[in-house]
Residue, then its C-alpha position, 0 to 999 in steps of 0.5 A: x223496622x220503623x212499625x216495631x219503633x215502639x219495641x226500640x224506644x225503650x232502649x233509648x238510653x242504651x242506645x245513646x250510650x252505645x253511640x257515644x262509645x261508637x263515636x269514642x271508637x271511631x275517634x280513636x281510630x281515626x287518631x291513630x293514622x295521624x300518630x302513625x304519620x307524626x312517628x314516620x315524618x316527624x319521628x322517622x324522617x325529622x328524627x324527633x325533631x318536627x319544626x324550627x323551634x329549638x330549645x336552646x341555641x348557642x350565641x353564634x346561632x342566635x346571632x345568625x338567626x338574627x342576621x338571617x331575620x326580617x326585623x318582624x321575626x327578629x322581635x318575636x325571635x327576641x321575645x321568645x327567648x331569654x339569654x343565660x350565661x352559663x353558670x345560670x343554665x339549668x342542670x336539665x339543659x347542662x345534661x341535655x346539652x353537655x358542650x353548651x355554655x352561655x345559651x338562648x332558652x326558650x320561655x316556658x310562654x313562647x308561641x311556638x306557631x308563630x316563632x316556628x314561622x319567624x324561625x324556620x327561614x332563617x333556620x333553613x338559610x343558617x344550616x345551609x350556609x353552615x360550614x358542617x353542611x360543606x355539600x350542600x348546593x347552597x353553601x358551594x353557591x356561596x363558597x364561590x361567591x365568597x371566593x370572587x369576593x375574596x379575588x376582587x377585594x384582593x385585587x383591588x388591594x393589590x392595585x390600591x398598594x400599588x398606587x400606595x408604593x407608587x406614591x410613597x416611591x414619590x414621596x421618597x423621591x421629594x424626600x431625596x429630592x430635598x435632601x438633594x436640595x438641601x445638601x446642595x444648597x449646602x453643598x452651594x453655600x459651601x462651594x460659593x464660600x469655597x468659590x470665594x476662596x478659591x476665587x481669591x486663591x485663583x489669582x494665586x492659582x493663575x500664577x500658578x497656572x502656568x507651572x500646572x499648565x504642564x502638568x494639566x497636558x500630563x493629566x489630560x494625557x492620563x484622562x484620555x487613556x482612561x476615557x478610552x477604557x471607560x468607553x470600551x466598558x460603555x459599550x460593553x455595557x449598552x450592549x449587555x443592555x441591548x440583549x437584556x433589552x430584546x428578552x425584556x421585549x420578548x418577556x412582554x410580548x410573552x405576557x400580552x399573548x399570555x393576556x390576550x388567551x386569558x381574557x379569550x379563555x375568560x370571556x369563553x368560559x364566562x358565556x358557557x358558565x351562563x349558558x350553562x347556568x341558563x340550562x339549569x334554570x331552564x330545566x328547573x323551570x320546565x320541571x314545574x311548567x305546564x306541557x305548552x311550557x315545556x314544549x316552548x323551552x325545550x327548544x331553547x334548551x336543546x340549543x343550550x345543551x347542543x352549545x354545551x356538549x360541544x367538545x370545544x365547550x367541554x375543553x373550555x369549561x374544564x380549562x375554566x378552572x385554571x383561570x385563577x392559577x393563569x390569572x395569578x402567573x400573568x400577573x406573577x409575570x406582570x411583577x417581574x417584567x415590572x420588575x426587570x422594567x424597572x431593573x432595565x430603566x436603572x441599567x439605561x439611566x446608569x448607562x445614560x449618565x455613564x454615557x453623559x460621562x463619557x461625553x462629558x468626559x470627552x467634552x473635558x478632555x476636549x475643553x482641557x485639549x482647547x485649554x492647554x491648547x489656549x492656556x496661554x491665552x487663557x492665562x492672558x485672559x485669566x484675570x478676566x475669567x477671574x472677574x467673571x468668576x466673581x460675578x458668578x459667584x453673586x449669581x450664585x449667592x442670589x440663587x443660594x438666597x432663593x434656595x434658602x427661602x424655598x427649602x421650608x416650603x418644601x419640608x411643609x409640603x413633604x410633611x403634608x404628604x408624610x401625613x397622607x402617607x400614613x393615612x395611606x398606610x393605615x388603609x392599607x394596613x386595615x386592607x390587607x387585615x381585612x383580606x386575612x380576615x376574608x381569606x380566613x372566613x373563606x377558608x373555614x367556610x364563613x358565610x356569615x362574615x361576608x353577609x355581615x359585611x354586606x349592605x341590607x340592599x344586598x341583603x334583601x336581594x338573597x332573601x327574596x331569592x330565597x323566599x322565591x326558593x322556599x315557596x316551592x316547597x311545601x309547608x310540611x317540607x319546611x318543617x322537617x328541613x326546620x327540624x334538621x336544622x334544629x336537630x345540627x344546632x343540638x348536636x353542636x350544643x352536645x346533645x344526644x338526638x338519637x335519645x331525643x327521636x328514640x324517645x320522641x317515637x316511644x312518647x308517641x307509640x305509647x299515645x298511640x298505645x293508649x289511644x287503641x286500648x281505650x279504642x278496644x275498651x268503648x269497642x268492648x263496651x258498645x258490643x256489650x251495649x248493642x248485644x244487650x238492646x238486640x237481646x232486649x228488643x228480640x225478648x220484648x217481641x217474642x213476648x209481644x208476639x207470643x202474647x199476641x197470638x194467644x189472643x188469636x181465634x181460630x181464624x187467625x190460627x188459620x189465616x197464619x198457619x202454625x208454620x208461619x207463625x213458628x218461623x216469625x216467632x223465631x228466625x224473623x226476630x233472631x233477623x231482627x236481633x242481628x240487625x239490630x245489634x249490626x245497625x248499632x256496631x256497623x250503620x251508626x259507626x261507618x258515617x262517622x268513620x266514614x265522614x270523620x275519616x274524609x275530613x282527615x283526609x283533606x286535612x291530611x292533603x287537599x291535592x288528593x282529595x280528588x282521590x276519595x271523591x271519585x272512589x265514593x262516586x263509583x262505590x255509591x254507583x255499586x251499592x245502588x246497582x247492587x241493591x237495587x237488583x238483590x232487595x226485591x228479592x228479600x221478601x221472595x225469600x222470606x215467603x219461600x222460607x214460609x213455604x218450605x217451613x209448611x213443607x216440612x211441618x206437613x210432611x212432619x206431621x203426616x209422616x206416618x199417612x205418607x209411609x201408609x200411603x207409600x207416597x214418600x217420593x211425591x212428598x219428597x218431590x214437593x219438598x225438593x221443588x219448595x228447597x229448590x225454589x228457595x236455593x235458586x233465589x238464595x243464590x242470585x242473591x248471594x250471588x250479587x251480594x258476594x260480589x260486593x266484597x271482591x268489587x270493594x277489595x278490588x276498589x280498595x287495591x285501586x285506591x292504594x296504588x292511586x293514592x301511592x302513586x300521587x301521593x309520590x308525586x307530591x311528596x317529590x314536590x315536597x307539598x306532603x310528607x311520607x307519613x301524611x301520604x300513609x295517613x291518608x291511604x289509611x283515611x282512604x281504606x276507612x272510608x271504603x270500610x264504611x261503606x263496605x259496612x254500609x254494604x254488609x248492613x245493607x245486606x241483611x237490612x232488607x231480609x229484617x225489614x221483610x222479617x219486622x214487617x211480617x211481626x208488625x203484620x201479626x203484631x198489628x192484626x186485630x183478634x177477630x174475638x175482643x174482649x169488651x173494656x167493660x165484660x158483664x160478670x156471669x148469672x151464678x144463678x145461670x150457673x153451667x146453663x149453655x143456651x144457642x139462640x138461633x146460632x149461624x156461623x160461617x168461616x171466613x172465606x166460606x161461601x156456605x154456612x158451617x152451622x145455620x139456625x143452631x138453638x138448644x139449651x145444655x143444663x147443669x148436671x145434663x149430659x148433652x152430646x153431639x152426633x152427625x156425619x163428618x163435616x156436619x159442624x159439630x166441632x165447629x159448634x163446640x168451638x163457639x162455647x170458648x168463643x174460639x169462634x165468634x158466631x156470624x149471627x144469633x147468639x151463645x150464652x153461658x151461665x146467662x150471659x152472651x159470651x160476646x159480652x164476657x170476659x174471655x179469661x172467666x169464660x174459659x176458666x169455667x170450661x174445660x176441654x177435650x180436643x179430638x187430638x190430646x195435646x201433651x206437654x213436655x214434662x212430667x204427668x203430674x206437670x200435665x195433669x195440673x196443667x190448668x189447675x196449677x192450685x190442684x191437690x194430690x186429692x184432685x189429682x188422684x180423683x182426676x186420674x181416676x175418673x179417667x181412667x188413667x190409674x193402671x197405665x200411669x202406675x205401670x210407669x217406671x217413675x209413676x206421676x213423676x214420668x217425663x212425658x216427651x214434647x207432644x206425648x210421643x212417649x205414651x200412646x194414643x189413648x193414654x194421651x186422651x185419658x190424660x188430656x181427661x185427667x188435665x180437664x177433670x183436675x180443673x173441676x170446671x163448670x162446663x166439661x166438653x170431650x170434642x170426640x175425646x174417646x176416639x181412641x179408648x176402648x169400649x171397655x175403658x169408654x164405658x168406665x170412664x162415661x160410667x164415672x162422668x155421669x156419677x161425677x155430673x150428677x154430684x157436682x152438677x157440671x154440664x157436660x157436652x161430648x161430640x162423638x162419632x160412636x153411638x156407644x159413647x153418647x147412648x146415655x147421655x141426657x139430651x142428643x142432638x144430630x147434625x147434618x150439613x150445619x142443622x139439627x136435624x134430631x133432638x132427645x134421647x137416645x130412645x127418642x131419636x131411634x123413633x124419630x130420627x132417620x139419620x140417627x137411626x143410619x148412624x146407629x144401625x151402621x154401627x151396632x147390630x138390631x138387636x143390640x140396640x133392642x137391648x139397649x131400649 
């Protein structure tokens, strides 16, 4: 292809237009995987929605997203979007999103790249934890934690009120305590000055004592019946106290077992829960580890699922769940024992002073015995006791004194803990607010109040546990479970998502929609491109080509033959058209598909590029087997073409000798074994070629199945997404489909190469006859003189000379003919005048001039020929006629026709010179064909007439009229005529006669002259006329 370069050049410009539409072809179809795989993952799966950045957020998420953020992506979060109380929002915001009020808009500059980044984590963790996403393993992860919290900050407001009621059960008992105090030293002062009273009344009294002495016996009487009920109602008493006291016992035995089995139970639940919270980490870690991984933890697993199928464990775990509800009884139980405890120490303490009484009592009545026993001694010694009595009463002032001092002190310090009381209040207060507040938030699935609540250590602990978490997921992963959230956060704002994906896909179905008709229109356009520098190259080589072998002698006529020649003038350059036109569509298309597809690809997902890299291996393998086998075979094929051309065109041609010799079946053998050749090899061929296209489907059906399979696998990982994983298998037939174009062009790139290097071996072959740059003009006054000097002429090739040492002059207005045994040259002699031939040695001269030093087109535009075969063109007779005169008048035309006598026949015709001869004179006959080939060569009125054999097929008749007509003419307008004939009759009266015998003259004169001296002329003459004809004719 590369020797017709010269013949493409030209079409530069085209070509490079059509390789900017075929590069915009490829370009589009390569966009249209990717839009494809943006409507599937982000228009299908996300629902419109293909990363973390909203439009608007409501306060409450903002707020979230803020308490979720590092401080780095809080900035770009507070950058990024402005604060619009609600009278303030956009009509557009308001209709889009009806159930908003204040809102957070995103600025129209935000770099939505980077805040998808800044946003996307805290965006996942908010929707996670959002009380909407209720199901979601990481909201019951921390529903649970949030209820722990809940029981232990409950628990230590229970025991911190407990210590609160115990403190301010001793406050209260100081309080009673001083007022005890108080009222005592009341009370005190009150007895001493009553004492003092009395005391002064005691000797009154003492008086007196002796009459109530009696009376004293009476009331000790009374006192000891009553002692006796009181008693009988103690022990009643202590034994009502007694049994109360054995359940209280009981009660408490009852709640430590009941203590005991929950703190077994709980100790056995919480190792299961971690074995089993083991197991699970475990099975996530050996879902991403390596085989020898997996093989070292299956062991520690098997041995955790072992513990955790057992049936004790299983009962364990499931009486798990009802630790709180035990939890909460025993410590139900705990009150009411503390409770009955308390009840139970009343009762003792009551039966203690009722006991004390009694003893008291007992001692009274005892000590009232010993009195009225002793009355009277003790009467005797009253004044004594009186005395005494004062002397107490001193004490008594001196410890009422004492009191009186101490009873401010203890106000102050019962003050002081009045204030730590309320102190106390207050942060029990505030506890049980705060545990409303927590039991609320745990309730309606708050998260965000406890991680508000938490201190930033606690913080960044859950985020890197969660970083740690979305690390395992893939970047395109993130986005749609970004966009998920995004799409929760506009359905609480209102907003109508199914619209959003529907018009998401119709936005991105339209770019698509666009895309493939721009697609279809460079594709339309570089079509049109390529057919036209296909149709233009084929043109300027046919032209080339047919001007080319115009330019050829003989020689080359011979050295191609006219099958060969027919056959590269049109099946080779119609190879060279479509290839032409399928290297612009499919060669210049399939690398940048191919590539451009390949980078796709591994945009698409690095993971699977492995896929596409072993898949190019194995098709290159292929296409270099394949080719290597077929493309020796291309030239065989164009050589067998030829073959079987020349076949044709001979038994074409010859058909009529063929019939005549009945040797139908050895001409249709010959053709059978050309046709038989060339379909075996056209098979093998076809053969190896045809198996590309099962061996690329094969290989495309492969591909699929691979890239689905990985492909699944990845997605799993969450490292790509459905869409990609389509993308990528279409980016993977694209490349398969280059290289299937590669293979098709690849095809028939060796047959065209075989057909342009055989129009370069035409196009590049020097004519043996070149024209000088610089011709002599022709002698006018030489004018029709033909001289041979000394002419040799051999074909190439031959070994032997056609002609040797031809020398004789041919003059104006002379007939000179030729005559000689078949083979004798003079055919070939003729042929020297036109310098169809160029002669081996001597020289040719017409009008004085060597016809090596002329120019070719005035040299022949001076004679006209004859051939021995009249060649008719496809046309009308007049058409024929003018054939070389196109300038010819009817007077011309009617002389010529006359001349040849072609006037009877042409006026039988149904239409006259208007007659539409068939390709190659079909329709007339043979002597008409030669009488018109005469009219074609008189109409021109050349210099130099020459008839090679050209009244073969005339009768003697019309022979003798047409030389009859010749001679007249020739002497008129003093043309040279040359004739070559086989029949004496013919050239009897021509002016000079010259024999040949194999390539020499061998006789010279007239016809007269040559009968006396001429042996070979006078057998030529003899075999055809009688003795005496040709007496006559001297």
């Amino acid at each position: 292809m590369l020797k017709l370069r010269k013949y493409f050049a030209r079409y530069w410009f085209l070509f490079l237009l059509a390789l900017v539409c075929i590069f915009g072809q490829a370009q589009s179809e390569l966009a249209l995987p990717d839009y494809m795989s943006d409507i599937v993952s982000n228009g299908i799966q996300a629902g419109g929605f293909d990363n973390a950045v909203a439009e608007a957020l409501s306060p409450t998420t903002y707020k979230h997203l803020m308490t979720l953020s590092t401080k780095a992506h809080q900035k770009v979060i507070k950058d990024s979007y402005t604060y619009t109380k609600a009278k303030d929002v956009s009509k557009d915001l308001k209709k889009k999103f009806p159930k908003a009020k204040d809102l957070y808009v995103l600025k129209k500059d935000a770099n939505e790249d980077k805040l998808n980044k800044a946003m996307i984590k805290g965006m996942l963790i908010a929707e996670s934890l959002s009380s909407d996403n209720k199901k979601s393993e990481s909201f019951k992860k921390m529903q649970k934690k949030m209820n722990t919290a809940v029981e232990k900050a409950t628990s230590s407001y229970n025991k911190g009120l407990q210590k609160f009621n115990d403190g301010k059960k001793k406050y209260e008992d100081g309080v009673k305590k001083i007022k005890k105090a108080e009222d005592g030293y009341k009370k005190g002062l009150a007895g001493y000055n009553k004492g003092m009273a009395g005391y002064k009344k005691g000797l009154a009294g003492y008086n007196k004592g002796v009459a109530s002495l009696k009376m004293g016996e009476e009331k000790y009487n009374q006192g000891v019946t009553k002692m006796k009920a009181g008693e009988a109602k103690y022990q009643q008493g202590v034994a009502k106290y007694n049994a109360g006291y054995q359940k209280y016992q009981q009660g408490v035995a009852g709640y430590n077992n009941g203590v005991k089995q929950y703190n077994q139970l709980k100790a056995a639940y919480t190792k299961l829960a971690q074995a089993q919270t083991s197991y699970q980490a475990l099975q996530k870690q050996m879902a991403t580890a390596d085989e020898a991984t997996k093989a070292k933890l299956s062991g520690q697993a098997e041995a955790l699922k072992k513990t955790l199928d057992n049936p004790q464990s299983k009962k364990v775990l499931a009486q798990g769940a009802s630790l709180k509800t035990m939890k909460s009884k025993l410590e139900a139980s705990k009150k009411q024992l503390d409770k009955v405890k308390v009840q139970m120490a009343t009762g003792k303490a009551q039966l203690d002073k009722v006991g004390k009484q009694m003893q008291t009592g007992k001692a009274q009545l005892a000590k009232a015995k010993v009195q009225i026993d002793q009355g009277k001694a003790k009467l005797a010694s009253a004044k004594a006791k009186l005395d005494a009595g004062k002397k107490q009463l001193d004490a008594a002032k001196v410890k009422l004194d004492k009191a009186k001092t101490a009873l401010p002190k203890g106000k102050a310090q019962l003050a002081k803990a009045k204030k730590q009381i309320d102190k106390a209040q207050k942060k029990i207060d505030d506890g049980g607010k705060k545990i409303n507040e927590m039991q609320t938030a745990a309730n309606n699935g708050d998260m965000f109040y406890f991680i508000d609540q938490m201190d930033a250590k606690t913080k960044n602990k859950i985020f890197k546990s969660i970083d740690k978490q979305m690390k395992t997921m893939g970047e395109s992963t993130m986005n749609i479970a970004g966009g998920q959230a995004v799409k929760s956060e506009y359905k609480r704002l209102g907003a109508d998502t199914d619209q959003i994906q529907n018009d998401y896909i119709f936005k991105a179905g339209m770019k698509m929609v666009v895309i493939a008709l721009l697609g279809a229109i460079v594709t339309i356009v570089a079509a049109l491109f390529a057919s036209k520098i296909g149709a233009g190259v084929a043109r300027d080589l046919r032209l080339a080509l047919f001007k080319k072998v115009e330019s050829f002698s003989n020689e080359e006529m011979d050295r191609f033959s006219t099958a060969s020649l027919i056959t590269r003038s049109t099946n080779d350059i119609t190879q060279i058209q479509q290839v032409t036109v399928m290297f612009i569509r499919m060669v210049c298309y399939a690398p940048i598909l191919g590539f451009g597809a390949v980078t796709h690809a591994i945009e698409s997902s690095v993971s699977m590029t492995w896929v596409i890299g072993v898949v190019i291996l194995i098709i290159l393998g292929i296409l270099a087997v394949t080719f290597s086998i077929a493309m020796p075979k291309f030239k065989i094929i164009q050589q067998l073409i030829d073959k079987l051309n020349l076949s044709m065109r001979e038994n074409l041609s010859g058909v009529l000798v063929i019939r005549a010799f009945g040797n139908e079946k050895e001409s249709e053998k010959r053709f059978d074994q050309s046709n038989t050749n060339l379909t075996k090899v056209n098979l093998f061929v076809n053969r190896v070629m045809a198996s590309l296209m099962p061996i690329m489907m094969f290989i495309m059906n492969a591909l699929t199945l691979v890239i689905i399979y990985v492909g699944s696998k990845q997605i799993d990982l969450g490292k790509i997404q459905i869409g990609e994983m389509m993308a990528f298998l279409q980016y993977g037939i694209m490349i398969i489909m280059a290289f299937l174009f590669i293979a098709m062009i690849g095809i028939m790139l060796p047959r065209a190469s075989v057909s342009a290097n055989r129009i370069a071996e035409v196009l590049n072959t020097t004519p043996a006859i070149v024209e000088k740059a610089t011709p002599v003009p022709f002698d006018d006054n030489e004018k029709g003189r033909i001289v041979f000097d000394d002419v040799t002429f051999t074909y190439p090739g031959a070994s032997e000379p056609a002609l040797e040492h031809i020398s004789f002059v041919a003059k104006p207005g002379q007939t000179t003919a030729f005559i000689g045994s078949t083979g004798s040259g003079k055919s070939t002699l003729i042929n020297l005048i036109p310098r169809f031939y160029d002669v081996t040695s001597g020289q040719v001269s017409v009008d004085g001039v060597n016809v090596k030093d002329s120019s070719l087109h005035e040299l022949r535009e001076r004679i006209g020929v004859v051939p021995q075969k009249g060649v008719l063109f496809s046309g009308t007779v007049t058409s024929n006629i003018t054939y070389g005169a196109p300038n010819a008048t009817e007077e011309d035309i009617a002389e010529a026709v006359r001349i040849s006598q072609s006037e009877e026949f042409i006026s039988h015709l149904e239409k006259g010179m208007n007659t539409e001869i068939a390709q190659g004179g079909t329709n007339v006959s043979g002597g008409q064909r030669q009488r018109l080939a005469i009219a074609r060569a008189l109409a021109k009125k050349p210099e130099i007439l020459i008839f090679d054999d050209s009244f073969s097929a005339l009768d003697f008749k019309t022979d003798a009229k047409l030389r009859h007509e010749l001679t007249k003419m020739s002497a008129k307008t003093k043309n040279t005529v040359l004739i070559v004939g086989q029949r004496i009759a013919s050239i009897m009266d021509a002016d000079q006669i010259i024999v040949l015998d194999e390539g020499r003259i061998v006789g010279r004169g007239t016809h007269k002259e040559l009968l006396q001296s001429c042996e070979v002329y006078k057998e030529i003459a003899y075999s055809q006329l009688s003795k005496e004809e040709l007496e006559n004719e001297r």
